[in-house]
C-alpha positions as CSV (number, residue, x, y, z in Angstrom):
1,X,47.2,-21.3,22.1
2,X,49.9,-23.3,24.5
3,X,52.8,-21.1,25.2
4,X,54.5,-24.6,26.4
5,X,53.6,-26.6,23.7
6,X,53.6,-23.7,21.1
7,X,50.0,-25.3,19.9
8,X,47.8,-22.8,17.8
9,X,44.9,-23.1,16.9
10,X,44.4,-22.0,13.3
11,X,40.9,-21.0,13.3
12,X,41.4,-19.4,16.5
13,X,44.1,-17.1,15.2
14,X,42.4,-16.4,12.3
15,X,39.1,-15.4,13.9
16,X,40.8,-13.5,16.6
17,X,42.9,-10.8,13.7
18,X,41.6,-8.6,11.3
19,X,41.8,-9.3,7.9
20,X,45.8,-9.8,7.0
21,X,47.2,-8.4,3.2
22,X,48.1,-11.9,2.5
23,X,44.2,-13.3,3.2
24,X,42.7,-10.2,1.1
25,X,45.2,-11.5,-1.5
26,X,43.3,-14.7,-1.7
27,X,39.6,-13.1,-1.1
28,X,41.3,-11.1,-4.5
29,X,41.9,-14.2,-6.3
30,X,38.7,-16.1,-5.3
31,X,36.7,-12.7,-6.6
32,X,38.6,-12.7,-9.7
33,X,37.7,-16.5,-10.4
34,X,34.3,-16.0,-9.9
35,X,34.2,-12.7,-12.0
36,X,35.8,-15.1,-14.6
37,X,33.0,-17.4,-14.0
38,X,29.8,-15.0,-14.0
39,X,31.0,-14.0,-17.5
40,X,31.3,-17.0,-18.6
41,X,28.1,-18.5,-17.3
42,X,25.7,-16.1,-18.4
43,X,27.3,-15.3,-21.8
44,X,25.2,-17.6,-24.0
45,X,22.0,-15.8,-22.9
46,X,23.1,-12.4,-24.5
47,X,24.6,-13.6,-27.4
48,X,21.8,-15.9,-27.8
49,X,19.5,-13.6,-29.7
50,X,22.5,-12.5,-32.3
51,X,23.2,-16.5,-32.7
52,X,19.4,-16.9,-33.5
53,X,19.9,-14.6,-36.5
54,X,22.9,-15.6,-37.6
55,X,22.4,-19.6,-37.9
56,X,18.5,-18.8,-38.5
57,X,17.8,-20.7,-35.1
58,X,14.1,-21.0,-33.0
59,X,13.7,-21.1,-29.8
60,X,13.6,-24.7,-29.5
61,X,17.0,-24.9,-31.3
62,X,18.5,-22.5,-28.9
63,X,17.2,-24.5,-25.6
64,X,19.8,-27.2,-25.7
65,X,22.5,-25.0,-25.9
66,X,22.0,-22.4,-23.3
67,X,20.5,-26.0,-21.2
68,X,24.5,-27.9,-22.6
69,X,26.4,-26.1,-19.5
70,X,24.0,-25.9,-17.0
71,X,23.7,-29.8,-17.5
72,X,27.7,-29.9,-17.4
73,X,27.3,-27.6,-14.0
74,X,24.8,-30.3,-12.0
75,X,27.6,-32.8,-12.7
76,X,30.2,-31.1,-12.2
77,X,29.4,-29.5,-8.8
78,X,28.5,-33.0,-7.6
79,X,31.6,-34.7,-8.5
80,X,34.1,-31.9,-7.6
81,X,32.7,-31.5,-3.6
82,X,34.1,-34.6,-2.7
83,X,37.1,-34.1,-4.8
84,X,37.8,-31.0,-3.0
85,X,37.4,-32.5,0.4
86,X,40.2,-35.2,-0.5
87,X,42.3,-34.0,-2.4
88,X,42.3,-30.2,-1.9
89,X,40.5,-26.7,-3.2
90,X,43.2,-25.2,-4.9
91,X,44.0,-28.1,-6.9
92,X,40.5,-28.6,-8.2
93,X,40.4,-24.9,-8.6
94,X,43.0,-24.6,-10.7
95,X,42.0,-27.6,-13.1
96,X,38.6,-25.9,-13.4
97,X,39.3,-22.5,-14.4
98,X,41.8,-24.1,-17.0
99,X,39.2,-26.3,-18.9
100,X,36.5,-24.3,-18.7
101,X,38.3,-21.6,-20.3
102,X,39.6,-23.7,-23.1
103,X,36.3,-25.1,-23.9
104,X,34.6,-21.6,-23.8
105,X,37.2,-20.3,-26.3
106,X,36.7,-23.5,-28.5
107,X,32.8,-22.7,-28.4
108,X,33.8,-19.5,-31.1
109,X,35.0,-21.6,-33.8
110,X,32.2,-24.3,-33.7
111,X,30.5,-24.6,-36.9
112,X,27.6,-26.6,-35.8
113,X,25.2,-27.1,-33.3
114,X,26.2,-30.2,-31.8
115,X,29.6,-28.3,-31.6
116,X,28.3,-25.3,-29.7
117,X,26.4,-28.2,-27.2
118,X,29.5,-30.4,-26.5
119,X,32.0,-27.5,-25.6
120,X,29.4,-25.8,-23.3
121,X,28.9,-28.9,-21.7
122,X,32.3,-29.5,-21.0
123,X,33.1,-26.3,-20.3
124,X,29.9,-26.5,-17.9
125,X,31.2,-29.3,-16.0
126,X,34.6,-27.5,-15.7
127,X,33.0,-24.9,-14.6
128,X,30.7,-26.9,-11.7
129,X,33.5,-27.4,-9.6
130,X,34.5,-23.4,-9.5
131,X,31.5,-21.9,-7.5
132,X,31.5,-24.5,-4.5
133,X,35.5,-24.5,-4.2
134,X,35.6,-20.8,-3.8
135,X,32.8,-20.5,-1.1
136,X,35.0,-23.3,0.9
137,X,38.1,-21.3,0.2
138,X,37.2,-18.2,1.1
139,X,35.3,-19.0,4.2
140,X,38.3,-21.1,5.5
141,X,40.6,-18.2,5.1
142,X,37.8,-15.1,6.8
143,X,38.0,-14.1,10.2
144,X,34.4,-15.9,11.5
145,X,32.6,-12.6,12.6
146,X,33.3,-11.0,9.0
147,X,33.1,-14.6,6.5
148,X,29.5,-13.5,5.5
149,X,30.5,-10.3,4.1
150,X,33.9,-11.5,2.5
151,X,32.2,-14.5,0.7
152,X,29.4,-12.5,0.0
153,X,32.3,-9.8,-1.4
154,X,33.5,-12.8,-3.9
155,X,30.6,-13.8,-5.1
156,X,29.6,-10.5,-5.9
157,X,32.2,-11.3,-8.7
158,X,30.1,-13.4,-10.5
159,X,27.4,-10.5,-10.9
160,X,30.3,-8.4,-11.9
161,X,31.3,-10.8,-14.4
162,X,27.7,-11.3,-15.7
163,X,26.5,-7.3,-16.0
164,X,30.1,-7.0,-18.0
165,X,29.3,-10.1,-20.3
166,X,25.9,-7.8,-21.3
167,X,28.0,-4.5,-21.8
168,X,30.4,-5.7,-23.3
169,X,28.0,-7.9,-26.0
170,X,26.5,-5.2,-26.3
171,X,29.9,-3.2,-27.5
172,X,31.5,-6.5,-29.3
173,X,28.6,-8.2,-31.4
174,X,27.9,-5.6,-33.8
175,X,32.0,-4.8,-34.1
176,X,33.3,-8.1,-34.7
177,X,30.9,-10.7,-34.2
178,X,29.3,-13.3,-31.2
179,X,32.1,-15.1,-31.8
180,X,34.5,-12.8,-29.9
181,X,32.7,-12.5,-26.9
182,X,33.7,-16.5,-26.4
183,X,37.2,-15.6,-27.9
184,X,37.0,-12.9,-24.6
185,X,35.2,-15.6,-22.2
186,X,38.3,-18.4,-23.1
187,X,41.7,-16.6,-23.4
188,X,40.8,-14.4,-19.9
189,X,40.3,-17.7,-17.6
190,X,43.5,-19.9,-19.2
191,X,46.0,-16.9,-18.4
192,X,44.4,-16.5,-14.7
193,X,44.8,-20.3,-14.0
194,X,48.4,-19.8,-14.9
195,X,48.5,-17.0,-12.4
196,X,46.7,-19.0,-9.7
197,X,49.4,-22.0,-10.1
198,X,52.0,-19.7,-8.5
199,X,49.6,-17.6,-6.3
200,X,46.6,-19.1,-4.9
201,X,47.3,-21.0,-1.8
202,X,46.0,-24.5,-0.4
203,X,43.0,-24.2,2.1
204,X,45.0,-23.3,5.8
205,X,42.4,-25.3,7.8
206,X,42.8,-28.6,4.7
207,X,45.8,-28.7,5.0
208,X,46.3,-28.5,8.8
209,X,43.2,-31.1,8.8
210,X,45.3,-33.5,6.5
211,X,48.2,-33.4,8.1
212,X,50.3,-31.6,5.4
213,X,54.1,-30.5,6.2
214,X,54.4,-28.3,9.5
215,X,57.1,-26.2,8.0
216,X,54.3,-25.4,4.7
217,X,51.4,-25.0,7.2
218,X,53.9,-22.8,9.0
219,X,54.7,-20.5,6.6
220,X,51.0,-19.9,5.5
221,X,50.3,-19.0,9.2
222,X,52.8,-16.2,9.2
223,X,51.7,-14.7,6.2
224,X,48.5,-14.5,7.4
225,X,49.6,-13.7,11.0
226,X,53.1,-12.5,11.2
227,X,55.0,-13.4,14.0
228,X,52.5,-15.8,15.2
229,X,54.8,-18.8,15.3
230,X,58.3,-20.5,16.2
231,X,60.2,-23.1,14.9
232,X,58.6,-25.5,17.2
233,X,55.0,-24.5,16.3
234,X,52.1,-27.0,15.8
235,X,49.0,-26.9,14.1
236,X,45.3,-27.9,14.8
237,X,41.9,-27.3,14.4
238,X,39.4,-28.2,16.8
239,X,35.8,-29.9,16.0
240,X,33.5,-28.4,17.3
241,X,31.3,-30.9,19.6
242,X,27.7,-30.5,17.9
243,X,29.5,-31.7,14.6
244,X,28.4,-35.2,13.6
245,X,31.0,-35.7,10.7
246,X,31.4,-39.1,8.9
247,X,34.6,-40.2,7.5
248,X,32.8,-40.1,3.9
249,X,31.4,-36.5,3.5
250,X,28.3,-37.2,1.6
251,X,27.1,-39.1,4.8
252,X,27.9,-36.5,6.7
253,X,25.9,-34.0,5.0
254,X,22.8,-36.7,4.6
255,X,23.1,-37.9,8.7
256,X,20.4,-37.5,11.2
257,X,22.1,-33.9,12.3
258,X,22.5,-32.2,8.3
259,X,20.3,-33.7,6.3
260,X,17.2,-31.5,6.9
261,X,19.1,-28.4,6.6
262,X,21.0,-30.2,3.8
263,X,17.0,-30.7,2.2
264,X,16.0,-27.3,2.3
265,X,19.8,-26.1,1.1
266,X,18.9,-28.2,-2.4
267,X,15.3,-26.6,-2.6
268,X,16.1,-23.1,-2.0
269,X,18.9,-23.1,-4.7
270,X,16.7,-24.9,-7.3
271,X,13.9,-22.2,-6.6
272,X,16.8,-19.5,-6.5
273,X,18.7,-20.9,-9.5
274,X,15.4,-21.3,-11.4
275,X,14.6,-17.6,-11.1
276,X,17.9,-15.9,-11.9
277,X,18.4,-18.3,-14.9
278,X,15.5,-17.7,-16.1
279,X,15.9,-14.2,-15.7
280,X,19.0,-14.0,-16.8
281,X,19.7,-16.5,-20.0
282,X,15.9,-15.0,-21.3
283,X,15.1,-11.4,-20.5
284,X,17.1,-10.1,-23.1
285,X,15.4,-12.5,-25.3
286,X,11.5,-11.9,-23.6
287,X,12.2,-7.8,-24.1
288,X,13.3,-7.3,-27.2
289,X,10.5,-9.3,-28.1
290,X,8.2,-7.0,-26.1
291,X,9.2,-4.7,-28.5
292,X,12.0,-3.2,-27.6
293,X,15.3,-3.4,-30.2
294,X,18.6,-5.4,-29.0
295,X,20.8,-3.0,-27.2
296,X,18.0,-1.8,-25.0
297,X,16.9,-5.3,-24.2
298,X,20.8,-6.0,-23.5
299,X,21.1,-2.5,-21.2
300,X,17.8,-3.9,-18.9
301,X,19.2,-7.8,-18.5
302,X,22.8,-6.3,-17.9
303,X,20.9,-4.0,-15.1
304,X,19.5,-7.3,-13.5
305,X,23.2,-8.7,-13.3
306,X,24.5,-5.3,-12.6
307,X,22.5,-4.9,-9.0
308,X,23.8,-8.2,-7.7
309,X,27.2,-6.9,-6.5
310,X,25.5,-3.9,-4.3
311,X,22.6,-6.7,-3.3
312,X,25.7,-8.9,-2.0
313,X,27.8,-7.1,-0.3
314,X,25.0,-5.6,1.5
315,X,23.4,-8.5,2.4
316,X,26.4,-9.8,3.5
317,X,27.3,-6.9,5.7
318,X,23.8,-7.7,7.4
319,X,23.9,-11.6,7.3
320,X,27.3,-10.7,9.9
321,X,25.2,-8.8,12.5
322,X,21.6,-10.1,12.3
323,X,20.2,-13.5,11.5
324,X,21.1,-14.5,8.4
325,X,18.0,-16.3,7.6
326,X,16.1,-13.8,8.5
327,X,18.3,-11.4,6.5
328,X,17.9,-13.8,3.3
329,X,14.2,-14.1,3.8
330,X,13.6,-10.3,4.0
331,X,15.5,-10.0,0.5
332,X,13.7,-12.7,-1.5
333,X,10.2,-11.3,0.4
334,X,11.0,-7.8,-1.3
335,X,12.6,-9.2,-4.7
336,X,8.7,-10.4,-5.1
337,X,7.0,-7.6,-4.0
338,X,9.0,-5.3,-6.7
339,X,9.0,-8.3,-9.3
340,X,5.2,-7.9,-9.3
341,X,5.3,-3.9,-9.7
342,X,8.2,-4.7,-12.8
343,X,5.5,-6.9,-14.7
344,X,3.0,-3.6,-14.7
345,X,5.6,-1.6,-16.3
346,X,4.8,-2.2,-19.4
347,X,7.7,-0.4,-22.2
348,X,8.6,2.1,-19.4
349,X,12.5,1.3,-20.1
350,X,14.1,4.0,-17.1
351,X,11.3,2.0,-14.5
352,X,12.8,-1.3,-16.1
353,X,16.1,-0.5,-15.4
354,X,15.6,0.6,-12.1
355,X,13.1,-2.5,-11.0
356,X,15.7,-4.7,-13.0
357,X,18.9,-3.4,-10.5
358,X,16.5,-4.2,-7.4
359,X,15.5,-7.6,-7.9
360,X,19.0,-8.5,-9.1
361,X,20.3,-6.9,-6.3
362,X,17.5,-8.4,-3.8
363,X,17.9,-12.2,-6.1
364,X,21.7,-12.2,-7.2
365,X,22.6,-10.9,-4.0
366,X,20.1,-13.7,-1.9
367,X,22.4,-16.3,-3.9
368,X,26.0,-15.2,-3.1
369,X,24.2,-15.5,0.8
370,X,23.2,-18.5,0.1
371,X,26.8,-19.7,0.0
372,X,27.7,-17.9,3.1
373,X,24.8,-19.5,5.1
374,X,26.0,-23.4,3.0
375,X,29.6,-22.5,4.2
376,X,29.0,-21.5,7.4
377,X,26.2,-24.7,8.2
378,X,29.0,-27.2,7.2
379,X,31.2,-28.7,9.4
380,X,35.3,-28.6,7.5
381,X,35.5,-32.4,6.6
382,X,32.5,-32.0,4.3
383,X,32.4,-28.3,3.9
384,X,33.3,-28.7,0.3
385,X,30.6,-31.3,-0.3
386,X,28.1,-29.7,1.4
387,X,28.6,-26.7,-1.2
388,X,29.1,-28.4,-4.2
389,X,26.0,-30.5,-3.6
390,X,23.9,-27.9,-3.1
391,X,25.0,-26.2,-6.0
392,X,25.0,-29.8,-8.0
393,X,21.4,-30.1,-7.3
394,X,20.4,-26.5,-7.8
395,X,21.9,-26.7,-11.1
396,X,18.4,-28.5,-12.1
397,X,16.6,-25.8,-11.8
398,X,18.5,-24.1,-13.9
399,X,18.4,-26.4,-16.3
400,X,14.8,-26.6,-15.8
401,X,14.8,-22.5,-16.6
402,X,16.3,-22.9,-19.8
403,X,13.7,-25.2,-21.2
404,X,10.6,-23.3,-19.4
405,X,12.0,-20.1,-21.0
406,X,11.6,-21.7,-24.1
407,X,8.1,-22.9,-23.5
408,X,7.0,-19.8,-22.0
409,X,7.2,-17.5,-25.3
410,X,6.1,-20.7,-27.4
411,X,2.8,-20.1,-25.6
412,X,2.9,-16.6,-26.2
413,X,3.7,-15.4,-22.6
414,X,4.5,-11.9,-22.4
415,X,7.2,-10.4,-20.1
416,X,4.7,-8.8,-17.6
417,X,3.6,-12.8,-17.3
418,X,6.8,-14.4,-17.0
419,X,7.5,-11.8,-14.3
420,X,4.2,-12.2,-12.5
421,X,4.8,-16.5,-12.4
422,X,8.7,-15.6,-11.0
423,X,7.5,-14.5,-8.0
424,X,6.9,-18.3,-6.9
425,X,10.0,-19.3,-6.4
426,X,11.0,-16.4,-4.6
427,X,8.1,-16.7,-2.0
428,X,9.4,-20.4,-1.8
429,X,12.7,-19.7,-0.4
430,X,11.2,-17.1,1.8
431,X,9.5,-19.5,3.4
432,X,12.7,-22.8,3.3
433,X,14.7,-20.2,4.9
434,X,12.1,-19.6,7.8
435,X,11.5,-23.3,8.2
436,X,15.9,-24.0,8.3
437,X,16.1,-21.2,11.2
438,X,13.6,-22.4,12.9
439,X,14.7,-26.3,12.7
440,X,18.8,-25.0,13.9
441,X,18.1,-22.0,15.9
442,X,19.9,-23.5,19.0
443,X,22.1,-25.3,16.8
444,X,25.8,-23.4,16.2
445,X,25.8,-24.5,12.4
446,X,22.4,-22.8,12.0
């Protein structure tokens, strides 16, 4: 900072403080939106077996419509990166949380299929541009040596979300009905995007990027760092010299410098969103067809979603003071390992829950890292693309999951087996996360 000039540098104030009220109000509202999200994501999987009974579905029926928003995610995600980068997180934030809410509650008074399909697809699509905007947010307003944790911290929000869509399924079928778990997953959202209008800022570094108004840029600053500026302040935010950033931010992420990283970004979230979809949207399915009845099979999924908060906040807390890859790497490695020992439990439901916890801790938690490691290996100007591409195109293996969830109890596989096959993808991103370290280990966006 210029005393003369009165130039600051944003992200060197920022980085240089602790962590202000005013920027733990906006880690507060990014956690809350993807609490908002995780519920809403996962909640077709545990009602899933109560809509089977009650419109006498198969498994094949059911496919399409746990598949409708993940499809609506890909999209989504890939259109609102760039959207974001132009025109501005908050506002494509906002938009999101609305819609998807209203289509989730419009899902509970669908009468048919093709009903139920359209309004998760929408409401998918809303919902694609959620994750990816929050991960840019919140890393643009953490201090750099604590963004890992704090992103980590909101994303931790979406397994919060997820463990309370199974508890409270569990607690609101059999009392009033599937339907008023979407009446829950719809009304929640559309009153919290009326809160955000009025509290959820713009992105500090966006704006200062775009030019915005000094005295709004201004104002934001002293929130976040009281008596940090004067009248005659100004604003900017330096580029750091090993960025290669392109005026259009999908060539930035695709140039000679990103696109490798970019690569293995896409494959390790496809292998990581294959596996906790999978997980998730069938393992309440898989177990009570192992035998065990519904609330039990509800208690073990909900246990899954349930470990990935302690998973991210601890991996976050590690991915700030060792390698982060190597951090990531150690957690899918030992999400495996006990994924193995989980498919020998046989009906051993304490073990179950327990193993369950771990590997969503270990795989849930490897995730919300994931979008640490995305936010932190993307320069500003395409930071929002960067996310909501790798999310776009890890969104097909989810889709994938739904419909190899489907075909893996049509062929009679058990849970043990399912369980056993999992372990694949998580040994792949064991080993993408080596090869990305080892590709930008003198790099700074490593």
């Amino acid at each position: 900072m210029s005393q003369n000039s009165h130039e600051i540098n944003v992200r060197e104030l920022l980085d240089g403080r602790g962590v202000s009220t005013y920027q733990k109000l906006v880690i507060f509202l990014c956690f809350l939106i993807v609490v908002m999200d995780g519920f809403d994501v996962v909640i077709m999987g545990f009602v899933g077996p109560s809509l089977k009974d009650a419109w006498n579905l198969t498994n094949n029926d059911l496919a399409p419509v746990l598949s409708a928003a993940l499809f609506g995610l890909t999209f989504g995600a890939l259109t609102a990166g760039p959207l974001g980068d132009r025109f501005g997180r908050r506002k494509v934030l906002i938009v999101s949380v609305f819609i998807f809410g209203l289509f989730t509650l419009l899902v509970a008074y669908a009468t048919q299929i093709w009903h139920m399909i359209l309004f998760r697809f929408i409401a998918g699509f809303a919902m694609g541009g959620i994750m990816p905007m929050v991960a840019t947010l919140a890393k643009e307003y953490s201090p750099e040596k604590r963004s890992a944790l704090l992103v980590t911290i909101v994303f931790a929000g979406f397994t919060v979300g997820a463990a309370g869509g199974g508890f409270l399924a569990a607690w609101m079928i059999p009392l009033w009905g599937w339907e008023s778990v979407f009446i829950f997953g719809g009304v929640a959202p559309i009153l919290l995007s009326v809160f955000m209008i009025f509290k959820l800022p713009e992105s500090l570094a966006f704006m200062v990027h775009k030019g915005a108004d000094r005295a709004a840029i201004r104002k934001i600053v002293e929130w976040c760092a009281p008596g940090s500026t004067t009248e005659h302040s100004t604003f900017f935010i330096p580029s750091p010299a090993t960025v290669q950033a392109d005026a259009n931010p999908i060539k930035t992420i695709l140039n000679s410098h990103y696109a490798k990283g970019t690569v293995l970004l896409w494959i390790i979230y496809f292998s990581h969103l294959f596996l906790v979809y999978l997980l998730g949207s069938w393992m309440p399915t898989m177990i009570k067809e192992s035998g065990m009845d519904a609330a039990q099979a509800s208690i073990i999924a909900a246990m899954f979603q349930l470990g990935g908060p302690l998973g991210s906040i601890m991996l976050g807390w590690f991915m700030d003071r060792f390698e982060p890859h190597r951090v990531l790497a150690i957690s899918y490695f030992s999400g495996a390992l006990v994924l193995v020992w989980m498919s020998n439990l046989g009906p051993e439901y304490l073990l179950l829950c327990l193993t369950s916890f771990y590997i969503g801790a270990a795989f849930n938690g490897g995730g919300t890292g994931m979008n640490a490691l995305s936010s932190n290996f993307f320069p500003l100007s395409a930071r929002a693309t960067g996310n909501s591409w790798m999310h776009g195109i890890g969104r097909t293996g989810a889709i994938i999951s739904a419909f190899a969830g489907a075909w893996m109890l049509n062929a009679g596989w058990d849970f043990s087996t399912v369980a056993l096959a999992l372990t694949v993808p998580a040994l792949i991103n064991t080993a993408a996360l080596t090869c990305k370290y080892f590709i930008y280990r003198n790099s700074k966006e490593a």
